[in-house]
C-alpha angles and dihedrals in degrees: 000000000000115000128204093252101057093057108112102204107195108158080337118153108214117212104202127192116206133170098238073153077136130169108256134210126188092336091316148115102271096180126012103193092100091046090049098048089058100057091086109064085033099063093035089071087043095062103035091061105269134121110230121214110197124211119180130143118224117209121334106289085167084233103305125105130256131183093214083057097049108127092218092104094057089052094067095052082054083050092056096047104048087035096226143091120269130192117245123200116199098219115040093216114034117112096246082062091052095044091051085055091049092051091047114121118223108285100022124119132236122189117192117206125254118317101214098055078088119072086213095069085070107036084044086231113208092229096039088059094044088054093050097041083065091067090070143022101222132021141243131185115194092145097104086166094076100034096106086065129079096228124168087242098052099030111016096048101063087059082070100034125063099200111060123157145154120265129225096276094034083057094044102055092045089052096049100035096043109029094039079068103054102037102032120167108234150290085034120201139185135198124197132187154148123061116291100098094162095072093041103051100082084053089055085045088056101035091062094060097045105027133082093213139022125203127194121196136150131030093325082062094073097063093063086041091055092042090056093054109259132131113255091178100206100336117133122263137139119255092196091061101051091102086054110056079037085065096043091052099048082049097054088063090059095053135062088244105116092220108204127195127184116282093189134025142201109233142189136180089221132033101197089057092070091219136111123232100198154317120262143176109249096250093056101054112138118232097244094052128097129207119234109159147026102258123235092267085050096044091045090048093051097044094056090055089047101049094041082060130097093199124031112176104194128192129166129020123276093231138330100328102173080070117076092212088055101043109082099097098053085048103053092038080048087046092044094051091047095065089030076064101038088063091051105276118140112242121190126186121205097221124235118081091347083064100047086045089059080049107056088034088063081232090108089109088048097064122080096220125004106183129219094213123083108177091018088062088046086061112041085046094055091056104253131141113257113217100213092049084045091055090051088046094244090134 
């Protein structure tokens, strides 16, 4: 595998996909992390001699194109951090975009629009690739976000272009998610929260295995807790995954993964107030609560592991954070991995709502590693193969 580095950019122009796939307000750059992330391996190819072309989608227009979801906006913000003017095409592929790449000069910029206003960017459409592959002669992939997803610009693209190669952050994530795994310093912990326990359950399967602790928060929390026979009164879980969690369980005995579930919940009898009702062991929760948060044993239990541990991998909130009455227990585990950092530990967080929660928390410069990606982290850390790090010959 090609690195970065190696590329020798001599009147190169560079096509860079990054994931500018960014949260917008009011026609603005909401949040700027993915942008930033980006600006390495950006400015690498500037000052080494090369043009850069830039591809990224921005939200799921279904291929048809929508002024909220221009990526013109995001453009200026480029503008602002490199401190200099770029060039924009309205249409990624039409020939007047890829005439205004071919007539770049080495250091200027180049965004295309919006990817998936194409159809093509999703089915990797043979055609569609080719057409963006003429905007560079060589190929670099930094958009770690997407890399769980066979598009034609992460995938297609590197059949039309010989030199492909990750880019800084694409490196990065892969050597933190993959290799914090296999090579963990011990004790390893993982934390694991929110409410999409279909996609988390294959991490809990392999954690098990390799971790020497297992914590469950948030909503995902209540199916195990169902399945073990206690009254969750209206709180969200999935019916079609008890056996499931049955299954995980029974395999954490066997195995030497200390699997921990709460022992205590915040709870309300109505979300939209904003307001808890009680706290309440997890055996003594009413039917007509809802649980909304871990409670203060659960959140002190799970502290003092975390911050007895060299390495914490955390995905997924411990309640409603974006509520400030439900956000106690993503604040404490954050605080918590913040001085288990501070003392030398190794702290990773899985992108998605963990990340924006060390955001909002201004504990975003405590943490070792914080993803972009949300679903692209799931997978890498559950050990899949990733297709556009397979096309780069990363796996």
């Amino acid at each position: 595998m090609k690195s970065l580095e190696s590329l020798d950019f001599d009147n190169d122009r560079a096509l860079i996909r990054v994931d500018f796939n960014v949260p917008m307000s009011e026609g603005k750059v909401a949040d700027d992390f993915r942008i930033q992330a980006a600006l390495p391996s950006i400015k690498h190819c500037i000052d080494h001699g090369a043009s850069v072309v830039l591809m990224s989608h921005l939200g799921r227009p279904g291929g048809v194109p929508s002024e909220d979801l221009s990526l013109m906006p995001v453009g200026e913000t480029l503008c602002d951090h490199l401190e200099m003017s770029i060039k924009f095409s309205h249409d990624c592929v039409s020939d007047d975009a890829i005439d205004v790449s071919h007539e770049l000069q080495a250091g200027e910029v180049h965004l295309l629009e919006n990817l998936r206003f194409h159809t093509g960017e999703t089915k990797n459409d043979h055609d569609f690739a080719s057409r963006l592959a003429q905007h560079g002669t060589c190929f670099i992939n930094d958009a770690f976000g997407t890399s769980h997803r066979a598009h034609a610009s992460n995938v297609g693209v590197t059949d039309f272009l010989k030199n492909c190669t990750p880019g800084f952050l694409m490196s990065e994530e892969f050597k933190f998610l993959h290799s914090a795994v296999i090579r963990p310093k011990r004790p390893f912990t993982i934390v694991l929260g929110g409410t999409k326990i279909g996609t988390k359950l294959p991490l809990v399967t392999r954690f098990i295995r390799e971790a020497d602790n297992v914590f469950i928060g948030g909503g995902m929390a209540f199916t195990f807790l169902k399945m073990a026979g206690h009254k969750i009164g209206k709180s969200i879980y999935d019916d079609s995954l008890l056996q499931t969690a049955k299954q995980i369980v029974e395999m954490s005995k066997s195995l030497n993964c200390e699997f921990h579930l709460p022992s205590d919940i915040v709870v309300t009898e109505d979300i939209s107030s904003g307001q808890d009702s009680a706290v309440r062991k997890v055996s003594e929760i009413d039917n007509n609560e809802i649980g909304v948060d871990i409670g203060p044993e659960t959140i002190d239990q799970f502290c003092e592991t975390i911050n007895g541990s060299n390495t914490v991998i955390w995905n997924g909130p411990m309640g409603i954070f974006e509520t400030k009455a439900y956000s106690g227990g993503t604040k404490a585990v954050a605080e918590a991995l913040a001085q288990m950092t501070g003392r030398g530990g190794l702290s990773i967080i899985g992108g998605g709502d963990s990340a924006s929660a060390v955001r909002e928390l201004n504990l975003w410069s405590e943490m070792t590693h914080i993803s972009t990606g949300g679903g692209a982290s799931l997978e890498l850390l559950a050990g899949r193969e990733l297709p556009a790090m397979k096309a780069l010959g990363m796996v």
